[in-house]
C-alpha positions in Angstrom: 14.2 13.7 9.4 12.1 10.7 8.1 12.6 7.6 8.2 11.1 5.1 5.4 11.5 1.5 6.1 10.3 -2.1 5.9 11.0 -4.3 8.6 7.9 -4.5 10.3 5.1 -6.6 7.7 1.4 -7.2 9.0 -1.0 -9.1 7.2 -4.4 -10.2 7.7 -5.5 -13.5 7.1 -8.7 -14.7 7.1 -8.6 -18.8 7.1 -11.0 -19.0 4.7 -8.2 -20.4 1.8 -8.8 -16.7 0.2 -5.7 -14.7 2.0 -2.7 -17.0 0.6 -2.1 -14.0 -2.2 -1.2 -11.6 0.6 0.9 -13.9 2.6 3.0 -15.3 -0.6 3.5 -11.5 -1.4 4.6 -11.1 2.4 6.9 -13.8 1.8 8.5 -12.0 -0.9 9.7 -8.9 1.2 10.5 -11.5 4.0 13.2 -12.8 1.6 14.6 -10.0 -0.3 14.3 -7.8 3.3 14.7 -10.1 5.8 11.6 -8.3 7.5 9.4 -9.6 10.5 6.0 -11.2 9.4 3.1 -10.8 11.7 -0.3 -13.3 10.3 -2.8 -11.7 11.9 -6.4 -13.3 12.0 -9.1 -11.2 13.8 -12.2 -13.1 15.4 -15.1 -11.0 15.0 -17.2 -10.6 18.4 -19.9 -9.4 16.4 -23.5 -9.0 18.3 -23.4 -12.3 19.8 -22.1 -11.8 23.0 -23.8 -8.5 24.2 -21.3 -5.5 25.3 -19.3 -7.7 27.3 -17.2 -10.8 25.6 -16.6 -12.9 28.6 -12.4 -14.0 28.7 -13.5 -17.8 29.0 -15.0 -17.2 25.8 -12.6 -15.2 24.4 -10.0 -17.7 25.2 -12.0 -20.2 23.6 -12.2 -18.5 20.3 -8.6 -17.4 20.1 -7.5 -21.3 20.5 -9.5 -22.9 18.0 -8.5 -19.8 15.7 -4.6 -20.5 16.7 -5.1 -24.0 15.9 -6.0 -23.0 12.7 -3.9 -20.5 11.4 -0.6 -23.0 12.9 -2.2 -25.1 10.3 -2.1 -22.2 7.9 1.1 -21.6 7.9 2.7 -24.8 8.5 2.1 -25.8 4.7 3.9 -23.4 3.6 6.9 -24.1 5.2 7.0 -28.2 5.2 5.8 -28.2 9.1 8.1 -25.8 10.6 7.6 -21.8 11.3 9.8 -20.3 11.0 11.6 -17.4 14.0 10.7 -14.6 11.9 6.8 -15.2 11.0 4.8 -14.2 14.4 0.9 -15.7 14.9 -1.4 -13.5 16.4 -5.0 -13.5 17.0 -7.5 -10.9 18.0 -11.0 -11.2 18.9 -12.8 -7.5 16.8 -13.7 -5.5 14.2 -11.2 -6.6 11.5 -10.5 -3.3 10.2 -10.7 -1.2 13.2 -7.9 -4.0 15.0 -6.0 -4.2 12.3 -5.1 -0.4 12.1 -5.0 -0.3 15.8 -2.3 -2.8 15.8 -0.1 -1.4 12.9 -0.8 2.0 14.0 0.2 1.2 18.1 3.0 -1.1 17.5 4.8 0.5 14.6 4.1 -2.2 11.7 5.9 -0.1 8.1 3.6 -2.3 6.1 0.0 -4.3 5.8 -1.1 -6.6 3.0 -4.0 -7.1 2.4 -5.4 -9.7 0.3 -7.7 -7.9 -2.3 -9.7 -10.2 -3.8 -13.3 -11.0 -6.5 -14.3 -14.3 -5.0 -17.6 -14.3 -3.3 -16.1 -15.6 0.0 -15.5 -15.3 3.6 -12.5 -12.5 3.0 -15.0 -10.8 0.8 -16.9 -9.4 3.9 -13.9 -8.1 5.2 -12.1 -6.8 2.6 -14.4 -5.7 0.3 -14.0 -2.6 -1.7 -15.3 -0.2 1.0 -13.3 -2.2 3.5 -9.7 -1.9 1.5 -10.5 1.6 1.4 -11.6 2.1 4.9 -8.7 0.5 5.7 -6.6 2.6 4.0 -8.4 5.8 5.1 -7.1 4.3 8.7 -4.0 3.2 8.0 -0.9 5.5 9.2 1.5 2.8 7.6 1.4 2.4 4.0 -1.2 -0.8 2.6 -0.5 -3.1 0.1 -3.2 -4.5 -1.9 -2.6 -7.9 -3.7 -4.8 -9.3 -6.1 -4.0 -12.2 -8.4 -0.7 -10.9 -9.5 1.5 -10.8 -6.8 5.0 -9.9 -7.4 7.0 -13.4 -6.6 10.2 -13.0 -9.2 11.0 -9.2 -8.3 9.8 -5.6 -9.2 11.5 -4.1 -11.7 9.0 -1.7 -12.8 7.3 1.0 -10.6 4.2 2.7 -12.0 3.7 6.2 -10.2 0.7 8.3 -11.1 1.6 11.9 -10.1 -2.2 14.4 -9.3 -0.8 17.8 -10.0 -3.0 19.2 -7.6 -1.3 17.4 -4.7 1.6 17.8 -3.1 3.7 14.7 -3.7 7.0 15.2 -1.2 6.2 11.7 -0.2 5.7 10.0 -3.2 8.8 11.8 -4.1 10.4 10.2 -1.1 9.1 6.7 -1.3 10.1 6.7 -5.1 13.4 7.3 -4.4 13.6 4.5 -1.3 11.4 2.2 -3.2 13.7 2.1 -6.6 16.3 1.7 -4.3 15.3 -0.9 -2.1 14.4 -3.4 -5.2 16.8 -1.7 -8.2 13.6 -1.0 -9.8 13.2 1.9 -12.3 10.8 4.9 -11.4 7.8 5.3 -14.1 6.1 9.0 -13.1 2.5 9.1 -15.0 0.4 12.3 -15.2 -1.8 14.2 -17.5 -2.3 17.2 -19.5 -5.8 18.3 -19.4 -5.9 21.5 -21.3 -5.1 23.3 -23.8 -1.2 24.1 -23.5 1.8 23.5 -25.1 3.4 20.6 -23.3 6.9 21.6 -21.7 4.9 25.0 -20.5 2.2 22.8 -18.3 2.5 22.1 -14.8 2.2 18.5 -15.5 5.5 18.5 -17.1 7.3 20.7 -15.1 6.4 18.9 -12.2 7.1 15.1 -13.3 10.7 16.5 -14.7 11.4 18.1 -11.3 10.3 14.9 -9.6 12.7 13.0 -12.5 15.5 14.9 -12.0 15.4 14.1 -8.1 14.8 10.6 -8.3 17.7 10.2 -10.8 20.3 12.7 -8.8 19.0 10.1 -6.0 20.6 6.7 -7.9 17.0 6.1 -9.4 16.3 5.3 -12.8 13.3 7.3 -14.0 11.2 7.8 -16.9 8.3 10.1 -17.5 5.0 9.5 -19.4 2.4 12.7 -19.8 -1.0 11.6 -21.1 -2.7 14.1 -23.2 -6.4 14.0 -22.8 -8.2 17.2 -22.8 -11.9 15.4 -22.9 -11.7 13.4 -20.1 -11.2 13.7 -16.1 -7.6 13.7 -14.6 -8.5 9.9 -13.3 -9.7 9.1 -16.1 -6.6 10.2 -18.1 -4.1 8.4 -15.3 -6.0 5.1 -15.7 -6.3 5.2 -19.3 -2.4 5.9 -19.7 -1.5 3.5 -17.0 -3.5 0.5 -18.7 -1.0 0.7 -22.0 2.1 0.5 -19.4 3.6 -2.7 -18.0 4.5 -2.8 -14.2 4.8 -5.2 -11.4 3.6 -2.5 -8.7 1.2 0.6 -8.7 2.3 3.3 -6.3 -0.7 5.7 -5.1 -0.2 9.0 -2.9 -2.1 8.2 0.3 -5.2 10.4 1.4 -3.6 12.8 3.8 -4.2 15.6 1.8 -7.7 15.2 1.6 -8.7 18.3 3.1 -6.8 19.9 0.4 -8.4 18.2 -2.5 -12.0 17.5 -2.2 -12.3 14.0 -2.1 -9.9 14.1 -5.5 -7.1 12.4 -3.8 -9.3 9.8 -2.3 -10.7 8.5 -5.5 -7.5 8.6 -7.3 -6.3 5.8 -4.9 -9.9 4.5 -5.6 -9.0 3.8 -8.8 -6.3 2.3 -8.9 -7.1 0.0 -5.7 -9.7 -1.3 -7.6 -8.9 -1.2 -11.4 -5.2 -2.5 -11.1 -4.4 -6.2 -11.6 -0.6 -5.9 -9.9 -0.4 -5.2 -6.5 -0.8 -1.5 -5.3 1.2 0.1 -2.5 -0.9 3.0 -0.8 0.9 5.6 0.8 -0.1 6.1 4.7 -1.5 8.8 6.1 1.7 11.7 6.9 0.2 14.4 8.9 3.6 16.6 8.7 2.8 16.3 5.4 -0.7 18.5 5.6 0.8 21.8 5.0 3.5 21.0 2.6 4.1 23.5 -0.1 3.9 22.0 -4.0 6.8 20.3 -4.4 9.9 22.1 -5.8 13.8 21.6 -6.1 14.5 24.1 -3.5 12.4 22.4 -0.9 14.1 19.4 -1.1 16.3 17.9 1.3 17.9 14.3 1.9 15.9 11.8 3.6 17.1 9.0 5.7 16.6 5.0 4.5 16.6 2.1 7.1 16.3 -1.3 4.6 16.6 -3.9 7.7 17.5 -3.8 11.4 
């Protein structure tokens, strides 16, 4: 039986004055979850040392980068750090370490700093890199703009593709709305010609409602009715006239299922969305999972802190 949880946070952090977004958001599920923070800044090797990065070297690199990000963190915190915020630096590809290291050592989170200045994070987490990222990610990602959520989240915006299966944005409603009180808001759209309560978009969101709410969750449903545009499209255009303080996206597992439909569904949101937006990560049990229905449907276990 899964188990979601938070208790294990990695973020990124590049030094450059751009990642503070991130790490204030981290701080936010430090306090309300007593979780574990891990500031990870990753020295990139790039060409400059051949195949072979000698250790002196490497040593060298990962001192002056210590030095740094003690002083990083120090400001926030009136010169102490405190037991629960661990430093770490890597020397590598910052994408490829930073999924190793949440995928090898069981991180439940990243967040990532997702940001338009024309900076050093920039090069690292650009668009194609958030998404890469993502694509790599087995944990769930959360991407932080400007807007990152420091009084609470008491709004959850939940697009719903009804041509994916959604058991585990089903799941990680129900532990998310739990975990912060925060009310369920399921978005999809109606895209032909049908009388509403007969679609699949409604059947499905009201299946999805009904659980969530049976589960202690309050939950509300919006269907967006736009038979001239494209089923992104339709989700953005409905979720701009909504107020939220988080954007949850079904992760890409289900790619091979979907055509690439899934994908730019997160794609759109990553990028479009002002408030910070929590991608699912990748759940391979998930890859033959029927459409989601009430009979399927069985408890799932919720770990909040150690």
């Amino acid at each position: 039986m899964k188990v979601l949880k938070i208790n294990k946070i990695l973020v990124p952090v590049s030094l450059a004055g751009d990642g503070e977004n991130a790490f204030k958001q981290a701080l936010f599920f430090r306090r309300i979850l007593s979780a574990k923070i891990t500031l990870l800044h990753v020295v990139s090797s790039g060409s400059r040392f051949g195949n072979v990065v000698q250790s002196d070297i490497v040593r060298s690199l990962q001192a002056r980068a210590m030095v740094r990000l003690v002083r990083f963190v120090k400001i926030h915190f009136k010169g102490r750090i405190p037991e629960n915020i661990e430093l770490r630096v890597e020397i590598g590809s910052h994408i490829l370490k930073t999924a190793e290291i949440a995928r090898d050592e069981n991180f439940d989170l990243i967040i990532i700093n997702k940001t338009k200045k024309s900076n050093a994070l920039i090069d690292k987490f650009k668009k194609h890199s958030a998404d890469r990222l993502i694509d790599d990610s087995i944990c769930p990602v959360l991407a932080v703009e400007s807007r990152w959520t420091n009084r609470g989240i008491r709004d959850i915006l939940v697009p719903v593709d009804v041509s994916r299966r959604s058991r585990d944005l089903l799941e990680w409603s129900i532990f998310m709305g739990n975990l912060l009180n925060a009310r369920i808001h399921l978005l999809t759209a109606l895209q032909v010609k049908i009388k509403l309560e007969r679609s699949l978009a409604f059947k499905k969101a009201h299946i999805m409602k009904e659980l969530i709410v049976r589960a202690g969750v309050n939950c509300k449903v919006t269907i967006v009715e736009r038979e001239e545009e494209t089923r992104l499209n339709a989700l953005l255009l409905g979720a701009k006239k909504q107020s939220a303080d988080l954007v949850m996206v079904q992760g890409h597992q289900e790619m091979i299922f979907s055509g690439g439909q899934g994908a730019k569904l997160v794609t759109g949101f990553l990028h479009s969305s002002s408030v910070p937006v929590l991608c699912l990560g990748i759940d391979q049990n998930c890859f033959f999972a029927n459409l989601l229905g009430a009979g399927n449907y069985s408890p799932i276990k919720y770990k909040v802190s150690n």
